[in-house]
N, C-alpha and C positions, 0 to 999 in steps of 0.2 A: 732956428726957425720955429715959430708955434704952430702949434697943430689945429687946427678950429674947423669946423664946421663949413662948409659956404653956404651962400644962400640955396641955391641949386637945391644942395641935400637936404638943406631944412623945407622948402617949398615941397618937394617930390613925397615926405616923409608924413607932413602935415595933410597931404590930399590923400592917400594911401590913407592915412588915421581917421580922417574926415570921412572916406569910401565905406571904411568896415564899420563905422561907428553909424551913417546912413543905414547903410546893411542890416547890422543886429536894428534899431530902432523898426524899421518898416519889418520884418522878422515880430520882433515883438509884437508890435500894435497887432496882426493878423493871429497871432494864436492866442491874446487875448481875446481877439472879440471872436474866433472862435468858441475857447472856452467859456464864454459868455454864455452862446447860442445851446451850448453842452449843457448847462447849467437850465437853460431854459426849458429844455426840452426835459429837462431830470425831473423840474418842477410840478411844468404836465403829466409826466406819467405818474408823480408823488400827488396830487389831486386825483389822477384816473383813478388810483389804487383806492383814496379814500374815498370815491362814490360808488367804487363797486366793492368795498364792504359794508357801505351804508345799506346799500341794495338789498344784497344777499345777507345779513348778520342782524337789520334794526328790524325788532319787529313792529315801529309804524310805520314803514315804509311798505308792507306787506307786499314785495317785491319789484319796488318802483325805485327809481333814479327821484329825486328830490325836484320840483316844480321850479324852477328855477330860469327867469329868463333873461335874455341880451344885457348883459353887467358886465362888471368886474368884478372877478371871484370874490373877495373879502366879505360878500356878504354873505356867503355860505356857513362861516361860522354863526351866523343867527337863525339857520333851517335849527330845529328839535334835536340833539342828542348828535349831531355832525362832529361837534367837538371832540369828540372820545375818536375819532378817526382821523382824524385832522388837525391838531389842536393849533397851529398857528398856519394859516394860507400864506403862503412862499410869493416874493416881489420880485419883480425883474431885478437883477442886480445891478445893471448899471443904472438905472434909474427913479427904482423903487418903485414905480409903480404896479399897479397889479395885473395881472393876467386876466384877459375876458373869458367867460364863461356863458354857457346857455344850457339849460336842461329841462327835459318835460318826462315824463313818466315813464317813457320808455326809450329813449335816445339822450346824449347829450353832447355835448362838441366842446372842447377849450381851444382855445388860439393865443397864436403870440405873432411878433415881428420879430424878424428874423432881421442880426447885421450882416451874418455873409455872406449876402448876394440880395440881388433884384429880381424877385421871386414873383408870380403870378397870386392876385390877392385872393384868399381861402374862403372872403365872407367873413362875417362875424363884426365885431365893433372893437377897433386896438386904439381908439382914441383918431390922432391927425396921423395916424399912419397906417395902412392896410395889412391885413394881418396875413401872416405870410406862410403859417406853419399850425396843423390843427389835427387834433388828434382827437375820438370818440369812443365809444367802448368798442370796438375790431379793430384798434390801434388808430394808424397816421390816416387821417381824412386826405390831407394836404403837404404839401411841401417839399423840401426840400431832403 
């Protein structure tokens, strides 16, 4: 008599493989796009740091946050002497694009969109999507 397999076992064995392989995937997708949102928020506070040693360190800024309004940061590298603190403005990673910013003399706000969750919108300009997470110089304005 051969020994084989029946269908039974292979059916039972294929869903089972099918279940854990669903499993780790939806697993995965969620602590990527967590990590995403990590990453996003790293960004923010890696621009906060470099307008508050623009502030306090340039002396023409003569203790002001940089004039700066409703954009997308990348144009920050074109304020006077930003560079030396900044030298390249950080992009969403999943998308590349850039993070909004707003700044005037004495306050400033960055914001992003956030993927994990359906957050209440913070204000600011994220393009076709509401911006979901925003941080100013006292830390998190908004979010999550």
């Amino acid at each position: 008599m051969k020994k084989a397999f029946t269908l039974i076992e292979i059916i039972v064995v294929v869903t089972i493989i099918g279940l854990l392989s669903g499993g780790a995937a939806i697993s995965y997708s969620s602590l990527t796009r967590a990590s995403r949102d990590a990453k996003r928020k790293a960004d923010l506070e890696q621009i906060r740091a470099a307008l508050e040693m623009y502030r306090s360190s340039e002396p023409s800024a003569n203790g002001q946050y940089p004039d700066y309004p409703d954009a997308d940061c990348s144009g920050l590298v074109s304020i006077s002497n930003f560079t030396s603190y900044l030298p390249r403005i950080p992009t969403d990673p999943k998308l590349g694009s850039n993070y909004s910013c707003s700044s005037s003399a004495s306050t400033y706000a960055l914001y992003i969109t956030v993927e994990g969750g359906d957050y209440a919108s913070c204000g600011g300009s994220c393009g076709a999507m509401p911006c979901e997470y925003s941080i100013g110089p006292y830390g998190k304005l908004c979010g999550p």
